[in-house]
N, C-alpha and C positions, 0 to 999 in steps of 0.2 A: 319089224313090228312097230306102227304106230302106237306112241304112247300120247296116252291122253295127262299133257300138264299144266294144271288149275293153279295159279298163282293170287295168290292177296294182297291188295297193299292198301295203302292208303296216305292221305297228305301229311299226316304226323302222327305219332305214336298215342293211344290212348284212346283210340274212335272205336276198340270193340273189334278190330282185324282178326286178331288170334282167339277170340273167346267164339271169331265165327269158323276159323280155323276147324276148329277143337270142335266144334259144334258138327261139322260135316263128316269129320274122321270116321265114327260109328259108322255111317249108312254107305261108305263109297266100298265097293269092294276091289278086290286083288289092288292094292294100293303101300305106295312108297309114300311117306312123312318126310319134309323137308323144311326145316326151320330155317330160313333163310334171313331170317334178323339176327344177324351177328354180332351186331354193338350193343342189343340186351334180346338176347333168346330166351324165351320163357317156358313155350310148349310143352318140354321137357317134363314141368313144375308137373301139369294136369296129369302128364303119362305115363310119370315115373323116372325113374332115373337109373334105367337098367342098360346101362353104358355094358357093352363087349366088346369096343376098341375102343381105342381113341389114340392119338399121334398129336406132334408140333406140326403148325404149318406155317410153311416158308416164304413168304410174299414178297419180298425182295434181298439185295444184295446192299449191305454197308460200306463204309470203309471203317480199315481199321490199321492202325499205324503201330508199326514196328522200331520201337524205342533206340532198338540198337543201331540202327538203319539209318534215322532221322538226323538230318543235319541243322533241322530249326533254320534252313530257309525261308517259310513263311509263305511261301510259293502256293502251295494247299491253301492255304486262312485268304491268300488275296485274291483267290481263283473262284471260291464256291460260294456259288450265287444264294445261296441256305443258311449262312452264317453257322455250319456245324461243326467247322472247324475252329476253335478259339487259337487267339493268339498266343497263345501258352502250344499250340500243337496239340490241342486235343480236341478229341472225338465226341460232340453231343449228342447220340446216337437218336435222340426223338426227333430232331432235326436234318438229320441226314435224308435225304432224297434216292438215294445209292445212285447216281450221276454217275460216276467214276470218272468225274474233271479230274478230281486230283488225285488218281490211284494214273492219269493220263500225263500228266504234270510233274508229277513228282523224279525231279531229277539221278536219284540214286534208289528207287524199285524199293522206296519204304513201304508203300500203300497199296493195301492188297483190299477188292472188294468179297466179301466173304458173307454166305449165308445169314437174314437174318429170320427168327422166327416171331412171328406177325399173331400170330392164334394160335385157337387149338381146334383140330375138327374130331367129331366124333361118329359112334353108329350108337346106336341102343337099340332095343325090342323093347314093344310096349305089345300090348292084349291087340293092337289092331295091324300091326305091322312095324318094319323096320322104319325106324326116324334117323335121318341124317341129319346133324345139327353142329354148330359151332360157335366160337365165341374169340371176337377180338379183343385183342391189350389194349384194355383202356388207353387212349392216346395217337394208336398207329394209324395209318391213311390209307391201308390194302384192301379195304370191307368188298369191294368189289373184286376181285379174286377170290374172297374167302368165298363171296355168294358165289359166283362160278364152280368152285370147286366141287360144294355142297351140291350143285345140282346136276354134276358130273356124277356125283358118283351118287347119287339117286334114281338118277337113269341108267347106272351100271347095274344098279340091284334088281332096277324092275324090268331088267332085259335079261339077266342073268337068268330071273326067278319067275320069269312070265307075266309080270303084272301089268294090268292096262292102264293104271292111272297113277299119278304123283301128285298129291296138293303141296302146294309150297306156301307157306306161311316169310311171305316177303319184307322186305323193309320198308319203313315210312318213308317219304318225302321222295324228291325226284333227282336225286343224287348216284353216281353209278352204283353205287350197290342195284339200287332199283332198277335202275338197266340193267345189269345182269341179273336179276330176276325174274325182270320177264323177256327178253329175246328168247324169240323162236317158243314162245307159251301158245297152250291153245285156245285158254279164255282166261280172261284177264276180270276178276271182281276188283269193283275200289268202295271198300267201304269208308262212309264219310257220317256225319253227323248233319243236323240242321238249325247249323248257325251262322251267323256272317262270315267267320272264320273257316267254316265248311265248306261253303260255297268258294271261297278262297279258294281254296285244297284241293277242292275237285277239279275247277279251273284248269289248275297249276297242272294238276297229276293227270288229266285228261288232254292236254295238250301235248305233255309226253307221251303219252300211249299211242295215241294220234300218230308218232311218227313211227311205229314200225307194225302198223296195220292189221291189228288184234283184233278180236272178238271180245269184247268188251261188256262186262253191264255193271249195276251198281247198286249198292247194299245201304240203304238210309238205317242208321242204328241212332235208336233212343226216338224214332220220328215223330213220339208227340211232345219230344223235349219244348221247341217250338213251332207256332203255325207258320209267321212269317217264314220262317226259316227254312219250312217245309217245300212252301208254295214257291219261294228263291229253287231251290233243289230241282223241284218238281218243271219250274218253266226251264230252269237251264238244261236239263236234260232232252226237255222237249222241242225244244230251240236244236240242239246237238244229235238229236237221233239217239239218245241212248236209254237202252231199257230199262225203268230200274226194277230189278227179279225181284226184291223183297224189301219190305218194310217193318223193321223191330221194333216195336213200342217200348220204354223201362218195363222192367220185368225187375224185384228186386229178390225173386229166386236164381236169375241168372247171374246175379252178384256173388247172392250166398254159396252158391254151387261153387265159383270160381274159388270164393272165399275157404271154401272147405275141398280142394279140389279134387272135383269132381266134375262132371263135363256134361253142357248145361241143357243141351238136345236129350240128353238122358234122364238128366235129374227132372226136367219139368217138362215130360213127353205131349202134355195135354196142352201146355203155351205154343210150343215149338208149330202141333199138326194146327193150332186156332189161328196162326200167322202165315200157315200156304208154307211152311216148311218141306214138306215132301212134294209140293210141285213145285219148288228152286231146285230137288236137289234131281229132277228129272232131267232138268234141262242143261246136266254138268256135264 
């Protein structure tokens, strides 16, 4: 079964990604939620928080050293390119890389690489469908795995349970998390704003997309913020071939909505149909 998977991103957090998210959810039917911003997940906030699993997840392998074992060679600390071994023979586990030079190295079988846990992923049911969501340890480096994971088993649910579509609420900026959010997607939105920094963004995040040959268009939010800004947006797209399906004007019920949450296509149904809202969402 072909499933249809609608991915979001954008150049960096804060341009309005997830409030359009949230905004599509209601009208897409038989549909899987996938929060794939895992270094701060929000979705959740608007949908509830009606968790019915959730697990550790494992993203890589440490080293971890066995006291008894250890001869304080030093061998390990002069080996790892990470500096996570101290000279004392110990373990700084936010620095370990799990390498296993020195579980390779280690003269008498002290150093063992062992499990470690990276996040946590979850499922919950919200009123529109199941959401797959997770969330990494502030600090760890696996965010792209976790996004993999999540949209592994987003696609297990809507294959399981029949459903045609999965939005994925993606991560900012063009770092692999964002690779693993969109390979193999079937349309790619990048919501951006219009300001010199936006233009930046879109650049940046458009150049990535560019390389694994998506279906692409593009979400201007806040677009009467500024005109220059607009018109920068409006030629670079036009220069680039790329559509842009909609244009948000501020709306400061779409604040209050978020603010009170609630979800902001619903709360203020008569902005949403004045801005061609239902002919973006034909074309998903």
């Amino acid at each position: 079964m072909n499933i249809n998977e609608i991915v979001v991103i954008s150049g960096k957090g804060g341009t309005g990604k997830t409030t359009l998210v949230a905004s599509l959810i209601p009208f897409i039917e038989d549909l899987v939620i996938a929060d794939c911003d895992v270094d701060a997940p929000d979705l959740n906030i608007l949908f509830g928080n009606s968790i019915k699993n959730s697990e550790d997840f494992v993203g890589l392998k440490r080293a971890v050293i066995n006291e008894d074992k250890c001869i304080k060679c030093g061998l390990c600390h002069a080996k790892c390119k990470f500096n996570a071994i101290t000279k004392e023979i110990k373990v700084n586990s936010s620095k370990c890389e799990g390498c296993g030079v020195c579980e390779y190295v280690c003269p008498v079988n002290a150093i063992e690489m062992k499990d470690s846990v990276v996040g946590q992923i979850f499922t919950s049911d919200t009123k529109y469908g199941e959401m797959v969501h997770a969330r990494l340890i502030p600090g760890e480096e696996t965010s792209g795995k976790l996004v993999s994971e999540v949209r592994k088993r987003a696609k297990m649910i809507a294959e399981n349970n029949g459903m045609k579509n999965i939005i994925i609420d993606g991560s900012p900026g063009i770092a692999c998390n964002v690779i693993a959010s969109i390979t193999g997607a079937s349309k790619v939105i990048i919501v951006i704003e219009p300001t010199l920094s936006g233009l930046h963004d879109l650049e940046k995040v458009h150049e990535l997309v560019k390389k694994f040959n998506l279906d692409v268009e593009v979400v201007i939010n806040k677009c009467d913020l500024s005109t220059d800004g607009l018109e920068s947006l409006e030629k670079y797209c036009d220069n680039e071939s790329l559509n842009i399906a909609l244009k948000i004007p501020f709306n400061r019920n779409v604040v209050e909505s978020v603010s009170n949450k609630e979800i902001p296509s619903v709360y203020d149904k008569k902005f949403f149909k004045e801005i061609g809202f239902k002919e973006f969402l034909k074309n998903l």
